[in-house]
C-alpha positions as CSV (number, residue, x, y, z in Angstrom):
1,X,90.3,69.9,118.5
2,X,90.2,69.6,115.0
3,X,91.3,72.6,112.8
4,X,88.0,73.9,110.9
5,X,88.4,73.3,106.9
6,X,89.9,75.7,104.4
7,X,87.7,77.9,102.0
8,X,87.7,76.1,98.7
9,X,89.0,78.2,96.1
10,X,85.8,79.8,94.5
11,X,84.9,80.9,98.0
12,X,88.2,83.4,98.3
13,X,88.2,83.7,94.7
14,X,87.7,87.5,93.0
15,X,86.7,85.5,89.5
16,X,85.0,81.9,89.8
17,X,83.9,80.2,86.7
18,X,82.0,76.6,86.3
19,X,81.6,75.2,83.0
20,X,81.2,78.4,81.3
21,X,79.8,77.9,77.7
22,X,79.4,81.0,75.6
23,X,77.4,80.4,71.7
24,X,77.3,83.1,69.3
25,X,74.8,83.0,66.4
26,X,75.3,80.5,63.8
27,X,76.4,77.9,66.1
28,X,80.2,79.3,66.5
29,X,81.4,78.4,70.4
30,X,83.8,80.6,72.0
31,X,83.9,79.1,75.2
32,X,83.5,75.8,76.1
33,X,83.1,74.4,79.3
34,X,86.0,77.3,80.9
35,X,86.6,76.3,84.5
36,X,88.7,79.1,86.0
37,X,89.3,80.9,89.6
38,X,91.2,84.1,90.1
39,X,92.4,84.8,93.7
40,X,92.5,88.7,94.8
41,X,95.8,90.2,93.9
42,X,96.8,87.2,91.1
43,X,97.9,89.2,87.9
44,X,96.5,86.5,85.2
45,X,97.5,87.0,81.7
46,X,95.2,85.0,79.1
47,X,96.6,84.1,75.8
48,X,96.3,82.1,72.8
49,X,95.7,82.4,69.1
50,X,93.3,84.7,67.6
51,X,89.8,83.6,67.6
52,X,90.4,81.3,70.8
53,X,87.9,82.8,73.1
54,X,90.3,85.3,75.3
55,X,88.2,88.7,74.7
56,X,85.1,86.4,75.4
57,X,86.4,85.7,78.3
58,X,87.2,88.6,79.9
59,X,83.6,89.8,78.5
60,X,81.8,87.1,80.3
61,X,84.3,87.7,83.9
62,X,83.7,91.4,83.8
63,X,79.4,91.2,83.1
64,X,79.4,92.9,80.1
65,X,77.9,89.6,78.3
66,X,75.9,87.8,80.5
67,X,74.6,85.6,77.8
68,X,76.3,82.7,78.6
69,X,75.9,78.9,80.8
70,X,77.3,77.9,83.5
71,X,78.3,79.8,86.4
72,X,80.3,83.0,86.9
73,X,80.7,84.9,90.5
74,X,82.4,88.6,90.8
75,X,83.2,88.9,94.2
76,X,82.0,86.4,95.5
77,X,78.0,87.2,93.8
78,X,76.6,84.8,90.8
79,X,75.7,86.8,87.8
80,X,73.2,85.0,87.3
81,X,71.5,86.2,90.4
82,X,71.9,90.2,89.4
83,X,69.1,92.1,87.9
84,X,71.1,94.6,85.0
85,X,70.7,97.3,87.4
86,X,72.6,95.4,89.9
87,X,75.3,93.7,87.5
88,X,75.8,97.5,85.9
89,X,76.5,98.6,90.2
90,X,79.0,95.8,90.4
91,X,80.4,96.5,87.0
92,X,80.5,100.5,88.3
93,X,82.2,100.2,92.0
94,X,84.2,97.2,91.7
95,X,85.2,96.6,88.1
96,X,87.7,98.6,85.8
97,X,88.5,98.3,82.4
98,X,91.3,98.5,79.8
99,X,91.0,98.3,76.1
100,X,92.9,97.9,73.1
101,X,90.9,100.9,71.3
102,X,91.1,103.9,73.9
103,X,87.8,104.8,73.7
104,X,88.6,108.5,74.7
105,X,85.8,111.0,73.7
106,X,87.9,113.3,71.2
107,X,86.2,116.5,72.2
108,X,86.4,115.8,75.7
109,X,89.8,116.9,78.1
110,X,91.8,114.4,79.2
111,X,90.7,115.6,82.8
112,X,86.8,115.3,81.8
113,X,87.7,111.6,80.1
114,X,88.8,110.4,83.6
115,X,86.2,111.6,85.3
116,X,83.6,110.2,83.3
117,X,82.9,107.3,85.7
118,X,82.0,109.7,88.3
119,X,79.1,110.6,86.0
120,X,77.7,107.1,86.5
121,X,78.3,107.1,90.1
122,X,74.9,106.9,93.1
123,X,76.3,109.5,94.2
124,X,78.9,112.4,94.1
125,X,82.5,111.4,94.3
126,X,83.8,113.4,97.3
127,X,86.9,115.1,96.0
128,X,86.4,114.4,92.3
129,X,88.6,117.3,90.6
130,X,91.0,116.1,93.3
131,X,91.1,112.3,92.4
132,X,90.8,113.1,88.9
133,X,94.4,114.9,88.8
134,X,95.9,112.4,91.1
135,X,95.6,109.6,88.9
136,X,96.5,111.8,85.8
137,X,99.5,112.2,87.7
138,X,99.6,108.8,88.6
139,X,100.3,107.6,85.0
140,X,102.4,109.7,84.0
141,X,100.5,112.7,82.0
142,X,101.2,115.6,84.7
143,X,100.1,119.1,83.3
144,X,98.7,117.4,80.3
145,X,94.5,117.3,82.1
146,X,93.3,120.1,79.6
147,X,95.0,118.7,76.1
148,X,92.6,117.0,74.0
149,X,93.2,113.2,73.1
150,X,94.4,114.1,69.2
151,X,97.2,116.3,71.3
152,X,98.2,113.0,72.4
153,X,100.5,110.0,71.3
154,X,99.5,106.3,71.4
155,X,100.6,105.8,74.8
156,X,99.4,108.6,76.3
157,X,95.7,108.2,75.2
158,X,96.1,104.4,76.8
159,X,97.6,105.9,80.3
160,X,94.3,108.3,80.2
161,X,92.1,104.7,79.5
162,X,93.9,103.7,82.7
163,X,93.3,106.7,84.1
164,X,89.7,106.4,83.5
165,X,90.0,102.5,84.7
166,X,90.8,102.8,88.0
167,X,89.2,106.1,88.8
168,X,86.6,104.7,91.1
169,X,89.7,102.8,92.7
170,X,88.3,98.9,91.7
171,X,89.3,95.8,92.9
172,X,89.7,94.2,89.2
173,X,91.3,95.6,86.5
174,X,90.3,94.0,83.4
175,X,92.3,94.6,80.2
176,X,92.1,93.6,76.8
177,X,95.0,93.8,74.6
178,X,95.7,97.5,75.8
179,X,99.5,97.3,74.2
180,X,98.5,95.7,70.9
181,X,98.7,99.0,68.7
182,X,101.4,100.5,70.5
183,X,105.3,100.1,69.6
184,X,107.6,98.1,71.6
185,X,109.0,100.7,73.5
186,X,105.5,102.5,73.9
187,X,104.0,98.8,75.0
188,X,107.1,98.3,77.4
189,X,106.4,101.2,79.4
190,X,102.5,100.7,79.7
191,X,103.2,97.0,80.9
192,X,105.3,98.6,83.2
193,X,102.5,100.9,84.2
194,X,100.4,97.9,84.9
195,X,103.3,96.2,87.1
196,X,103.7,99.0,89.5
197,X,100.1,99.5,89.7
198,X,99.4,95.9,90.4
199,X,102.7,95.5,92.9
200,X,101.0,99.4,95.1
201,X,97.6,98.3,95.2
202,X,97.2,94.4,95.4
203,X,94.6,94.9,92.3
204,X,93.5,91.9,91.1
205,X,94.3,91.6,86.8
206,X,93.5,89.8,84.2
207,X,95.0,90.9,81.1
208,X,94.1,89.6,77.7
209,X,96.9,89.5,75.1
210,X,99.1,87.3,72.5
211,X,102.4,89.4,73.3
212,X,104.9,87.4,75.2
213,X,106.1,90.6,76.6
214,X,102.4,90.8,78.4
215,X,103.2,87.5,79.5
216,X,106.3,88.0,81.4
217,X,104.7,90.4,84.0
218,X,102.4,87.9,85.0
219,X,102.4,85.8,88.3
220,X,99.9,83.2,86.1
221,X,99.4,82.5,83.0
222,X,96.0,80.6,81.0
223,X,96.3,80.1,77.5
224,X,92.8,79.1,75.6
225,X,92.3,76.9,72.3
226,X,89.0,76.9,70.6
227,X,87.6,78.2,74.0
228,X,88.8,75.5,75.7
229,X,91.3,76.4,79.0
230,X,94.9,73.9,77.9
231,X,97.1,75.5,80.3
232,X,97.2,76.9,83.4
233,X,100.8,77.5,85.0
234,X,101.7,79.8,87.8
235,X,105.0,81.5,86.7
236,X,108.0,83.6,88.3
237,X,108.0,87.2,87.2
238,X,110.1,88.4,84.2
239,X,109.5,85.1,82.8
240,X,108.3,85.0,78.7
């Protein structure tokens, strides 16, 4: 008896995307024709030189701009299917992300910043006060849930962002340049954040940057040229 065929790649893949084409006004392409698949668990940086389509990208994989042709699927479901209730569900349960700007409410705790997902949730998160501390503990800011952001330093507001990321506990992490206005030292140990993360939870990443120190922790790399995907290699960790 013959053995049954293996899934093709989009079929397994947390990220699939056809042909993707993405047109701003004025004419200006950011992406053009991006072929892509992301398995669950890869940690995929995406580099190349400013302007080149990365943040565009990771915009048009994560359904925050769903203004685009061609063919994206999140978990195995075609955006182009979803109504914008049910891309902003996906985006909610399954989706977390990461940004170079920490986008922390000033006036807010750091314990009511990572809850804020909760507030968007169907319904209430069982154990939210609970969760909330966990993961401030998780990233390293223990005791620190009733300072305010300013009481913070660079790298601590970003550890709240990831906080606030992965409170809903997603199965992508989506992150866009989140160590390109920290130091070297401050970036290291956020990279290294990510690294454990991704190595405890099998999290599937895909982390925009142009730092070859982003690079190294990656088990893929794709680098992008006027929006166009010129390399895709598969790399050893630790490797720049």
């Amino acid at each position: 008896m013959s053995e049954p065929p293996l899934p093709s790649p989009d079929a397994v893949a947390h990220l699939a995307l056809r042909d993707v084409r993405k047109r701003y006004p004025g004419g200006r392409v950011a992406l053009d024709g991006v072929s892509v698949s992301v398995a669950p668990g890869e940690l995929v940086a995406v580099t190349g030189r400013s302007g080149s389509g990365k943040s565009t990208l990771l915009h048009v994989a994560g359904a925050l701009d769903r203004d685009f042709e061609g063919e994206v699927r999140v978990l195995g479901r075609s955006l182009a299917a979803l109504s914008d209730a049910e891309a902003a569900a996906l985006r909610h349960a399954s989706i977390g992300y990461v940004f170079q700007a920490f986008h922390l409410v000033a006036s807010w705790t750091v314990r009511q910043n990572v809850a804020l997902p909760a507030s968007f949730a169907p319904a209430p998160v069982p154990d939210l006060a609970a969760r909330v501390d966990r993961w401030i503990e998780r990233v390293g800011l223990a005791g620190r849930g009733d300072d305010l952001p300013t009481a913070l330093s660079g790298g601590q507001r970003q550890r709240v962002a990831i906080a606030r990321a992965l409170l809903m506990e997603p199965r992508i992490l989506l992150c866009d340049e989140p160590t390109g206005s920290l130091d070297a030292e401050t970036g290291a140990s956020i990279l290294g954040l990510f690294e454990s993360l991704h190595a405890e939870r099998a999290m599937t990443v895909l982390l925009v940057t142009h730092e070859a120190r982003a690079t190294a922790i990656a088990t893929r790399v794709l680098t992008l040229d006027e929006g166009r995907l010129v390399d895709d290699v598969v790399q050893a960790r630790g490797v720049a």
